[in-house]
C-alpha atoms as an extended CHARMM CRD file, in Angstrom:
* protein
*
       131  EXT
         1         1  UNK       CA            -21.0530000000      -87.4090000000      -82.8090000000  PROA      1               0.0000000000
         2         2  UNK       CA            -21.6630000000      -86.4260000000      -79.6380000000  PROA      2               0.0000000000
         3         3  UNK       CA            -22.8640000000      -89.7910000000      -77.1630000000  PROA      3               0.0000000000
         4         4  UNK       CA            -23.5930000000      -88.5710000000      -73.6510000000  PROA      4               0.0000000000
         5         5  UNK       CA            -24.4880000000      -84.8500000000      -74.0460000000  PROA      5               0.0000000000
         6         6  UNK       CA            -24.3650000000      -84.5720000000      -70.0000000000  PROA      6               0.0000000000
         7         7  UNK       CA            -20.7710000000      -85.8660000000      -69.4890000000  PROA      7               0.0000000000
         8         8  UNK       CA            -19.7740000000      -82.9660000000      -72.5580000000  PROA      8               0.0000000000
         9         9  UNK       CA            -21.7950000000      -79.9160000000      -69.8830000000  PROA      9               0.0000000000
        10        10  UNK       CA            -19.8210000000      -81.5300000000      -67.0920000000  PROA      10              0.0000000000
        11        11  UNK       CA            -16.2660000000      -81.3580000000      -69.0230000000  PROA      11              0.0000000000
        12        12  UNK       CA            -17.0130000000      -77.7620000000      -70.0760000000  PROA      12              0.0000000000
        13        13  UNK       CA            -17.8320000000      -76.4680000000      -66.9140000000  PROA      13              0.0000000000
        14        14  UNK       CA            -15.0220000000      -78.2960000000      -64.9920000000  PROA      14              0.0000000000
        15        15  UNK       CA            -12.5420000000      -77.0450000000      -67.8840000000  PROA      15              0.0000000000
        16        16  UNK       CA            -13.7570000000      -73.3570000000      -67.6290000000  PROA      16              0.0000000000
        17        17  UNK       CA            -14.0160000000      -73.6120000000      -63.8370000000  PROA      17              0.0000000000
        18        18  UNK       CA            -10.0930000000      -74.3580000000      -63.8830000000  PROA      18              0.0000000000
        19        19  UNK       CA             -9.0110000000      -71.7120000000      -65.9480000000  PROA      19              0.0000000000
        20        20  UNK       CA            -11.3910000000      -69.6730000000      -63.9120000000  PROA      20              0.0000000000
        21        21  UNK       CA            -13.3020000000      -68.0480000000      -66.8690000000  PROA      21              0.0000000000
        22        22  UNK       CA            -16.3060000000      -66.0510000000      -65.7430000000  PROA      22              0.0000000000
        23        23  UNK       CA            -18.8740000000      -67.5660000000      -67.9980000000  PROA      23              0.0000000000
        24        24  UNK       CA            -19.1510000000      -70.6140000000      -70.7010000000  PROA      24              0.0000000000
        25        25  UNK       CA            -21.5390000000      -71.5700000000      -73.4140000000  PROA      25              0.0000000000
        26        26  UNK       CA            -23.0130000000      -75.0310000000      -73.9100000000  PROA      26              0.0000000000
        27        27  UNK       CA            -25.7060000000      -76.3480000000      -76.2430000000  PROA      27              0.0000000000
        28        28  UNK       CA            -29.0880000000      -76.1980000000      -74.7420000000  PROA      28              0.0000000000
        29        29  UNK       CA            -31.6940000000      -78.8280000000      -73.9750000000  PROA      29              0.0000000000
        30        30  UNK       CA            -33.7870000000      -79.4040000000      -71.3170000000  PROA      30              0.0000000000
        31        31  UNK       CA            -32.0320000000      -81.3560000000      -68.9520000000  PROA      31              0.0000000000
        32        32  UNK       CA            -29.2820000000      -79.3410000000      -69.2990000000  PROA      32              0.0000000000
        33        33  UNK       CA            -31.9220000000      -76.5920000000      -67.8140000000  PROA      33              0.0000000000
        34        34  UNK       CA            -32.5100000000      -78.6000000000      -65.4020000000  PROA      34              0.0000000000
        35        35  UNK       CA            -29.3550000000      -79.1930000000      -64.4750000000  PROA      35              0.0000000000
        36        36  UNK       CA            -28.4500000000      -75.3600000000      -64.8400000000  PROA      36              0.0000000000
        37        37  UNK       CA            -31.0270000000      -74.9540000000      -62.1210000000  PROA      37              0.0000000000
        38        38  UNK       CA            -30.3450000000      -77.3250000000      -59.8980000000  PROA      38              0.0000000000
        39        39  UNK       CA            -26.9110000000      -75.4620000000      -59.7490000000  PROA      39              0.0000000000
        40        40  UNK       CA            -27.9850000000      -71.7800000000      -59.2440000000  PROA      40              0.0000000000
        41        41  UNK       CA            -30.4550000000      -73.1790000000      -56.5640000000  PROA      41              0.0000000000
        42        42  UNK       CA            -27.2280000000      -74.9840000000      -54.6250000000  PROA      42              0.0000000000
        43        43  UNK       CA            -25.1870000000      -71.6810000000      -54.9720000000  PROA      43              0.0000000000
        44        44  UNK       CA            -22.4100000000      -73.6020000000      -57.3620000000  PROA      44              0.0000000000
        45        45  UNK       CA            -23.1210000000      -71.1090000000      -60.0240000000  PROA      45              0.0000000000
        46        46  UNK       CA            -24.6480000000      -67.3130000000      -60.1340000000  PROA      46              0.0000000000
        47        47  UNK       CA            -26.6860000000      -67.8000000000      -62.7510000000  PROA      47              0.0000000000
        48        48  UNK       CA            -27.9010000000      -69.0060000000      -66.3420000000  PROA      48              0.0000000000
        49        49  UNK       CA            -29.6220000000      -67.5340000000      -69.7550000000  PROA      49              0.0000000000
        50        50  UNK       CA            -30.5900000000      -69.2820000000      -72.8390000000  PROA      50              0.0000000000
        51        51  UNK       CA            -29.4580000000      -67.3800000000      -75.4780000000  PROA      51              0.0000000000
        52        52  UNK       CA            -30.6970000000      -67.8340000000      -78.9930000000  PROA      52              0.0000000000
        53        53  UNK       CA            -28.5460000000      -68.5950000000      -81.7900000000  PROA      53              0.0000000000
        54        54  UNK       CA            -28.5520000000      -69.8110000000      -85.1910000000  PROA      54              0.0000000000
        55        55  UNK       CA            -28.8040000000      -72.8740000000      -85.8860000000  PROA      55              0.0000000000
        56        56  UNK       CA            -30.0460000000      -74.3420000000      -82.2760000000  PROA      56              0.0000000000
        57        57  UNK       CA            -29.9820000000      -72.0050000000      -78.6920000000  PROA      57              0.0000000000
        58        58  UNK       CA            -27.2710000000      -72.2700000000      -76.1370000000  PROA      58              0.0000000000
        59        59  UNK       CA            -27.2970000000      -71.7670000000      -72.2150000000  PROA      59              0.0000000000
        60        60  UNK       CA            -24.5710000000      -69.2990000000      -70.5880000000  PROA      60              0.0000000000
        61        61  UNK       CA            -23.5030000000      -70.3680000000      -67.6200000000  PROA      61              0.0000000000
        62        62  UNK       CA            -22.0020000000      -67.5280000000      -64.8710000000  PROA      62              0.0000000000
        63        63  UNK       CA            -19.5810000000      -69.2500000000      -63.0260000000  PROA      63              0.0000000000
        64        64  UNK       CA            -19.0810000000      -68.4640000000      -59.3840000000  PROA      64              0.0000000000
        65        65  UNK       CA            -15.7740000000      -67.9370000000      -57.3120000000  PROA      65              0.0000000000
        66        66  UNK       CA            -14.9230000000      -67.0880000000      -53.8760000000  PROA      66              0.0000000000
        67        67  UNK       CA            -13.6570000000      -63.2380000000      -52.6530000000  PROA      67              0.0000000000
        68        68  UNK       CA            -10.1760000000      -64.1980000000      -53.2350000000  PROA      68              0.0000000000
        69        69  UNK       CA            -10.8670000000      -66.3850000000      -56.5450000000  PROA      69              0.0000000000
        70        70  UNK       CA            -11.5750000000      -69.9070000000      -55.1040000000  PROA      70              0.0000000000
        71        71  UNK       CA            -13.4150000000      -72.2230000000      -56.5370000000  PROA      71              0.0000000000
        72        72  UNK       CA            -16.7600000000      -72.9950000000      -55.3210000000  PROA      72              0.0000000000
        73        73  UNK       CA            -16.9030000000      -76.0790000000      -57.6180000000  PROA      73              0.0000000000
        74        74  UNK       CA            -14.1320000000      -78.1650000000      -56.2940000000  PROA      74              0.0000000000
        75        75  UNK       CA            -15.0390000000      -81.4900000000      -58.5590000000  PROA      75              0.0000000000
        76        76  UNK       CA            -17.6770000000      -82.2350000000      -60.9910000000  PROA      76              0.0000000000
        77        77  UNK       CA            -17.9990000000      -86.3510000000      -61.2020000000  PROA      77              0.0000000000
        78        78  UNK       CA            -20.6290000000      -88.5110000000      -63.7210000000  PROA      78              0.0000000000
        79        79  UNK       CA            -22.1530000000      -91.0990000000      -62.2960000000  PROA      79              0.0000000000
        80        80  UNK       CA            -24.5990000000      -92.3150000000      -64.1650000000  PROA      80              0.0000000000
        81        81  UNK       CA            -23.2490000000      -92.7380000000      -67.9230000000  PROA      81              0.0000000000
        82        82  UNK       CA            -25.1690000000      -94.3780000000      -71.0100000000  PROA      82              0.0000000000
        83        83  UNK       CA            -23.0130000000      -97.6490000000      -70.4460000000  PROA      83              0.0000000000
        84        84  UNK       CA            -23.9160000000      -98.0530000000      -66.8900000000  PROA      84              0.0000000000
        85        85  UNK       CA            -27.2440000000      -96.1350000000      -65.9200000000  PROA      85              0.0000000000
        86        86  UNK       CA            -27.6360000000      -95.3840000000      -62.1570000000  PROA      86              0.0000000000
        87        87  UNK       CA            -31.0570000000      -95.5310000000      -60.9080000000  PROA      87              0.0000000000
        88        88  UNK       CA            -31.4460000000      -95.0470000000      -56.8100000000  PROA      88              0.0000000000
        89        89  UNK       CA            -34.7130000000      -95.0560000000      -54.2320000000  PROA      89              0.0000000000
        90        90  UNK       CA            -35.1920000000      -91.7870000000      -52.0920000000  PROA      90              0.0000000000
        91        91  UNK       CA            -34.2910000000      -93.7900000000      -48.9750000000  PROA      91              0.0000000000
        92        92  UNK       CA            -31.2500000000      -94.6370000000      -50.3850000000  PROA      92              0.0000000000
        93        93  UNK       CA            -29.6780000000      -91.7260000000      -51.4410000000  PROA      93              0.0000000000
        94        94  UNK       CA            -26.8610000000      -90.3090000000      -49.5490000000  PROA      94              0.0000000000
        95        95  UNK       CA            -25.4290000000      -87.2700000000      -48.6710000000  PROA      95              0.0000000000
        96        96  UNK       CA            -22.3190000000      -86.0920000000      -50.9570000000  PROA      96              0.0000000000
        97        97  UNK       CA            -19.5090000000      -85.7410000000      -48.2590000000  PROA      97              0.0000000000
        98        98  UNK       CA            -21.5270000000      -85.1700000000      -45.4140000000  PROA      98              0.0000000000
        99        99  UNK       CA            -23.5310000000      -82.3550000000      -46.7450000000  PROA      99              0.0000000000
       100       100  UNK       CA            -20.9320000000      -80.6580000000      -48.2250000000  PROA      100             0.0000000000
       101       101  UNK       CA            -21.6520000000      -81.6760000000      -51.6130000000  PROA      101             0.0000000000
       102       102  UNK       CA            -24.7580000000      -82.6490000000      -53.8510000000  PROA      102             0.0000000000
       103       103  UNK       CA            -25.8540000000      -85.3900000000      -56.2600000000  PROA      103             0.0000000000
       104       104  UNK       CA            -28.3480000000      -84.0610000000      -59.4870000000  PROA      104             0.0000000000
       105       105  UNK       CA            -31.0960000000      -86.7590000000      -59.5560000000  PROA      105             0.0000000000
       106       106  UNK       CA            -33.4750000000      -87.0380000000      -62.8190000000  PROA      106             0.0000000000
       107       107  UNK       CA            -36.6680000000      -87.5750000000      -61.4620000000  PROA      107             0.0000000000
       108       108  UNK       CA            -40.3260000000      -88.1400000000      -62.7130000000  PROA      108             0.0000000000
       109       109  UNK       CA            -40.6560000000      -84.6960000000      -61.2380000000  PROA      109             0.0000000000
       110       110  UNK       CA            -37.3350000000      -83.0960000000      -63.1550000000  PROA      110             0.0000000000
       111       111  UNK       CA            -33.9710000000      -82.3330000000      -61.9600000000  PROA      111             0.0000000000
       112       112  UNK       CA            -33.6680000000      -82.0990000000      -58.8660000000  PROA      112             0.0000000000
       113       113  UNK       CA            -30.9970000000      -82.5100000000      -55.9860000000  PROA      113             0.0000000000
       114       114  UNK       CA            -30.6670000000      -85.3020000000      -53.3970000000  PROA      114             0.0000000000
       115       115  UNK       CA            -31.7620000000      -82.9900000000      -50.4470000000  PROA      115             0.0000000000
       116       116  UNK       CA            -34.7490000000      -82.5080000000      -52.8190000000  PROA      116             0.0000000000
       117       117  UNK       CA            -35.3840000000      -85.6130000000      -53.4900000000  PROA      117             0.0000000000
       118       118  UNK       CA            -35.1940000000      -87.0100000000      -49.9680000000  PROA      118             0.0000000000
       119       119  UNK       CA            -37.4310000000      -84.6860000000      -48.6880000000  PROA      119             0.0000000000
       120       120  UNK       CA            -40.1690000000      -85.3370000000      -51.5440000000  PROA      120             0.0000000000
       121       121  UNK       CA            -39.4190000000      -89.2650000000      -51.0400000000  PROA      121             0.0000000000
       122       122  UNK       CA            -38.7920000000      -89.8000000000      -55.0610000000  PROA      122             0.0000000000
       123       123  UNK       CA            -35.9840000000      -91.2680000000      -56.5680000000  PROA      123             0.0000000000
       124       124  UNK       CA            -34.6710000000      -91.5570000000      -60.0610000000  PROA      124             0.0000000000
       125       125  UNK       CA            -31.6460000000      -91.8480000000      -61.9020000000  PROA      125             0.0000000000
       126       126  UNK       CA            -28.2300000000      -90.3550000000      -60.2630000000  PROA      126             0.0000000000
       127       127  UNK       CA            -26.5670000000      -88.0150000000      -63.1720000000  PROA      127             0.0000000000
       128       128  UNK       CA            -23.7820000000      -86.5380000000      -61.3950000000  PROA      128             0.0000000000
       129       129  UNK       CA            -21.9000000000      -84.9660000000      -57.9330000000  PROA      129             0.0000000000
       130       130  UNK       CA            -20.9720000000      -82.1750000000      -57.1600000000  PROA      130             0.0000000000
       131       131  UNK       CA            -18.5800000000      -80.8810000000      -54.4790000000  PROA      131             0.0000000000
């Protein structure tokens, strides 16, 4: 049984972003969209499908790497878990390592990022960083 379906999309992208696969498949919901989104609109990935399968739909998830095969996703870090949920106001978000990075923020409005999220002054709970 699967507890913290967010923390499981994390692991499989950092995993297949090591071994530098081009794509990987991960159950679909709609955070996970989200999510997906937020990524492709931050240039961490190239780009996402839902594809339907039998029993339940999964996204693909095109992973993207430098010219020379760098990694454009240097860490992928949780920070709000289902132990220890991380709720933060607009004004108090911060920039991941000066800009370099982001934070995915769940927000009345959906999943967004922090430079979002500061600019449409709404906070929400912090789900992870990215860098």
């Amino acid at each position: 049984m699967m507890t913290d379906p967010i923390a499981d999309m994390l692991t499989r992208i950092r995993n297949a972003v090591r071994i530098e696969r081009p794509h990987v498949e991960i159950p679909a919901s709609k955070v996970k969209r989200g999510v997906a989104e937020v990524l492709k609109r931050e240039g961490y990935i190239w780009d996402w499908e839902e594809v339907e399968q039998e029993p339940s739909s999964h996204l693909r998830i095109e992973l993207k790497y430098g010219p020379n095969g760098e990694r454009v996703i240097q860490k992928i870090r949780r920070v709000s878990k289902p132990g220890r949920r991380v709720y933060t106001k607009a004004k108090d978000l911060r920039p991941v390592l000066n800009g370099l990075g982001i934070s995915i923020v769940s927000t009345s409005s959906g999943v967004i990022s922090d430079r979002e999220a500061r600019t449409r002054h709404v906070g929400g709970e912090v789900l992870c960083e990215i860098w």
